[in-house]
N, C-alpha and C positions, 0 to 999 in steps of 0.2 A: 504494500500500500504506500501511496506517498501523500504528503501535505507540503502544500506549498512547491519548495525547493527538497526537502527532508525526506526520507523513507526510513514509515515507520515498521518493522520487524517483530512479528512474533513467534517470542518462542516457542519451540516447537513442543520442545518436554512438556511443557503447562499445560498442553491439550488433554490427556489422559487424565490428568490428576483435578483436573477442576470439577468441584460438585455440583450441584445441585442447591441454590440456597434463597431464602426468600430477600428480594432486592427493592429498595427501598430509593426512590429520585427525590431528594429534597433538594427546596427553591435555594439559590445561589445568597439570598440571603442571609441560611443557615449556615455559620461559620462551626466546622469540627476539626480537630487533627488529628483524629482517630476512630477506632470501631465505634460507632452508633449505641451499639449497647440497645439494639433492636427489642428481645426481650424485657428490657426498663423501663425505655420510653416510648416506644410505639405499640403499645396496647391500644391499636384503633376499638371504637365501637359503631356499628353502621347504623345513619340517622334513615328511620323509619323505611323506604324499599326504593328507598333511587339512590341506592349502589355509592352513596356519599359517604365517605368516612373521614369520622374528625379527630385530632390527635391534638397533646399539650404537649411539645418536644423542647425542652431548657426551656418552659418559659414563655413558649412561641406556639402560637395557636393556628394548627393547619389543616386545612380542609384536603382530600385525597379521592383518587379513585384509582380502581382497579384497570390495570389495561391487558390484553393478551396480544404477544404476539403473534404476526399474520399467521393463517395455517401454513403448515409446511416449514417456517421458520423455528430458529432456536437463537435468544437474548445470547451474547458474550459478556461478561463483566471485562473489560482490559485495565491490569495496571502496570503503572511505568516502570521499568527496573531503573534505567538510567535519568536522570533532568538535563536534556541540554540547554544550552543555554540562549538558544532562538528556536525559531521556528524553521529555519534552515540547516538545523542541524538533525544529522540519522536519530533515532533515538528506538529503543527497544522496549517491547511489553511483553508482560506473562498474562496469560488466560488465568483468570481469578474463580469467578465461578459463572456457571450456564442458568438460565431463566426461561419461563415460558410463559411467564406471566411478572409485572411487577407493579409494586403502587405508587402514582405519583403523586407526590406533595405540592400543597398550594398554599401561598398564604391569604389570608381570611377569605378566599371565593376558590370553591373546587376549580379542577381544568376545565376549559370546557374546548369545543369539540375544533375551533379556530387553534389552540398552540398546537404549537408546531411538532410536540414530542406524541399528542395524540393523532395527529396527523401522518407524523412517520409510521403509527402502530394499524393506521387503516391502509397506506399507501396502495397496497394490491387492490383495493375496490376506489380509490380516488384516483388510482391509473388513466381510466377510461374520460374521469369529468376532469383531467386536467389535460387532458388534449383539447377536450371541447374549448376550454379556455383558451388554449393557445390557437384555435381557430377563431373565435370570438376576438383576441388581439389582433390576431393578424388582419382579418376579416377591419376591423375599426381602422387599424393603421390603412391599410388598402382606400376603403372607401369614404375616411376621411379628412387624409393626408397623401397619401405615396401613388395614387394610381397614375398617375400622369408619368410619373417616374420610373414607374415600375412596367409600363411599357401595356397598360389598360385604358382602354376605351371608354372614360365616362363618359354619361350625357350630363347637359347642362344643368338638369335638375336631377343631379346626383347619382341618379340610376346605372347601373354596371348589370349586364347577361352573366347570369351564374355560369353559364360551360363556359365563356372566357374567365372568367374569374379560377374558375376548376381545373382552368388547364395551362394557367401562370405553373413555371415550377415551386413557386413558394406554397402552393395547394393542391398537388400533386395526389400527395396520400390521404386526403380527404374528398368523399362522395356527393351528391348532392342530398342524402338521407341527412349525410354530418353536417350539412349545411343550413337543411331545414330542423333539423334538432335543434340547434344552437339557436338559431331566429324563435322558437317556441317557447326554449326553456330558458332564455337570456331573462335574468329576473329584474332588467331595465329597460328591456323592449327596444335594447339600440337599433335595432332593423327590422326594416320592412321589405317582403315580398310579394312583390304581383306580376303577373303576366305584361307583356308589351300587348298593347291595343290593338297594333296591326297586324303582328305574328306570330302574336302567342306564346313566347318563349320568356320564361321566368328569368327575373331580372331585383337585382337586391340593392339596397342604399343601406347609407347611415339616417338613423332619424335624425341628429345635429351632431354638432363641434366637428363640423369642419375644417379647415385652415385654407381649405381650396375655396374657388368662388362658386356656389352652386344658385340657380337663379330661383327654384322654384322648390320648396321641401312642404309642401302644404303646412305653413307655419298660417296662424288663425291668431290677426291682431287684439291687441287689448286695449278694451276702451274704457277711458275712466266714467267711472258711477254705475260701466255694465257688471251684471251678475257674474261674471267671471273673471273679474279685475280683485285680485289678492289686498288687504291694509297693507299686510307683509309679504315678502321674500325671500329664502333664506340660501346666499352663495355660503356651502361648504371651502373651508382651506383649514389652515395647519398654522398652531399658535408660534409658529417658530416666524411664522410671516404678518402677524398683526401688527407689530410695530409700522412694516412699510404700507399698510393698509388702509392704518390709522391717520397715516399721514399723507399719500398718494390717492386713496381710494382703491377701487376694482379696478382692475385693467386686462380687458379680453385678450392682451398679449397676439400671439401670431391665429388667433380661431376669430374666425366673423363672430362670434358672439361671447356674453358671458352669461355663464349656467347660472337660472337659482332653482329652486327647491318651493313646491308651497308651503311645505312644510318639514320637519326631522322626517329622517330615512322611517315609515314603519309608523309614521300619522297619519290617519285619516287613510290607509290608500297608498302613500308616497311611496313609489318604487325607484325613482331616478332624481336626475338633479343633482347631487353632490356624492362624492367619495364615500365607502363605508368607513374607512378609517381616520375620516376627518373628526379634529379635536378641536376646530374653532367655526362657529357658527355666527354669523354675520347677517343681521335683518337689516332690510332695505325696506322703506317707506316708499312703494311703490304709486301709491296716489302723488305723492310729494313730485318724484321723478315724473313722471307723466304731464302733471302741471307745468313741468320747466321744458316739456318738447320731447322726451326721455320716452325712445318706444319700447316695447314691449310686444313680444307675440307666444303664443303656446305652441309649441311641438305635438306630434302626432303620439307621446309616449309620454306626455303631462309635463316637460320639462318647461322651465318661463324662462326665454330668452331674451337679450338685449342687447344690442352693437355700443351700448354706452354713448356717451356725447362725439363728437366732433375726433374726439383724441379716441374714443377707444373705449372711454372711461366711466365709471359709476361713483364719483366723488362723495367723498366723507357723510357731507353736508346732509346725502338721504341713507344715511346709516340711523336705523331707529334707535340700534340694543347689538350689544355680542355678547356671544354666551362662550365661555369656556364647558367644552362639551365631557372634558376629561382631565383627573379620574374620577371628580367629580364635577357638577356644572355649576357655574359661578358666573355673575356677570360682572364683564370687563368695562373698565371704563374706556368712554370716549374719544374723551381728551387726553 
């Protein structure tokens, strides 16, 4: 095996002699320099029948679950014999002990099914939905940015023929079944498919964030005081960028538009509009903007879009409220 530059070595001896032992993953938090002392301190007890166990370890109060590995697999425990002293350097391990199952530790909220260590323990059934994904990226980059480059035929209102599409070598080994799966089970409804009017031949877009000029996306304006005009609008970003936000405003950058939200991901309905892993929530007084000329239109898949002013831009001034979304939610100020 290697890392990085390094190759790591195991020895061989330690494979025969490693047992069988109950293995225990606690959070990087937990500082030890020695055996756990499993028997003293992880006397789990499981809360009521959703497989939750809760443990006091020095002190420290952790929530856990059981995981197994995939069938046909077996856990290795590896420890280091030698410390080098980078990561570029050989270094060698012994087989410790074998698992087939182990519990991982949380602190105060069990795992849940998003980390990444329970992730590795389903990988053989998340195989299949994570190609769909990388057809769903490519598929976005394609028909929202790269076709023109990539040597594809859009039309001017977005639309791309899936056999050209399927027969780029970047889509090769995907079908038109995998094509229409992903357009179904996309749980933001980036795409639409319909037949061409003339010749019948299915043909796919992006519903928005393009970066290319597309002339026609059945975008349905919004008019202030109509029944489908929002108070608010919520652009998802990332609190590492409030500062320039707070003081620059929105800025749709290189995409015709900038995304809001009507509401948090899993309100009312809201399936798109902003990142699932956004931790800063930014309301826009949407009446406010519209007063000053500031349009707005709806996407075919609920998202509220808007070219911003003159520049680009959705300025401070119709910022209602932000909300720090995580890891708890708090509101930020303004100014």
């Amino acid at each position: 095996m290697s890392c990085n530059t390094g190759v790591i070595r195991v020895q061989v001896s330690s494979v025969g002699q490693a047992q069988r032992a109950p293995v225990h993953l606690l959070p990087c938090e937990i500082e030890h320099d020695g055996p756990a002392q499993v028997s003293q301190y992880l006397t789990a007890t499981t809360k009521d029948c959703k497989q939750e166990k809760r443990v006091s370890f020095r002190g420290r109060g952790l929530k856990g679950q059981e995981l197994s590995c995939p069938q046909g697999y077996t856990g290795l425990v590896l420890k280091e014999i030698n410390k080098p002293g980078s990561d570029q350097e050989d270094r060698t391990v012994r087989l410790s002990s074998v698992f087939d199952k182990l519990t991982y530790w949380n602190l105060e909220t069990p795992p849940t099914s998003d980390d990444t260590v329970v992730m590795a323990m389903d990988w053989p059934e998340l195989a299949d939905a994570d190609r769909d994904v990388r057809l769903s990226k490519s598929m976005s980059y394609a028909l929202r940015h790269g076709a023109n480059q990539m040597g594809l035929d859009m039309g001017t209102d977005g639309f791309l023929f899936v056999e050209e599409l399927l027969a780029h070598p970047q889509f090769h080994s995907y079908s038109l079944e995998d094509v229409k799966r992903v357009v179904a089970t996309n749980d933001k409804q980036r795409f639409k498919l319909c037949t061409h009017l003339e010749d019948g031949r299915l043909q796919i877009r992006a519903s928005q964030g393009h970066s290319v000029q597309v002339t026609d996306l059945g975008l349905k304006p919004v008019l202030s005081g109509s029944p489908d005009c929002p108070a608010e609008a919520i652009h998802g970003s990332y609190l590492r960028n409030w500062s320039s936000i707070q003081q620059q405003g929105l800025n749709r950058m290189k995409r015709t538009h900038i995304h809001l939200a009507p509401g948090l991901l899993g309100e009312d309905g809201v399936i798109s509009g902003m990142r699932k892993d956004c931790d800063l929530a930014v309301y826009i007084d949407v009446p406010k903007a519209l007063a000053d000329g500031i349009e707005f239109f709806w996407s075919e898949n609920g998202v509220l879009l808007t070219a911003g002013n003159a520049e680009g831009k959705l300025l401070p001034k119709y910022f209602s409220r932000a909300l720090r979304l995580r890891p708890t939610r708090s509101i930020l100020p303004l100014q």
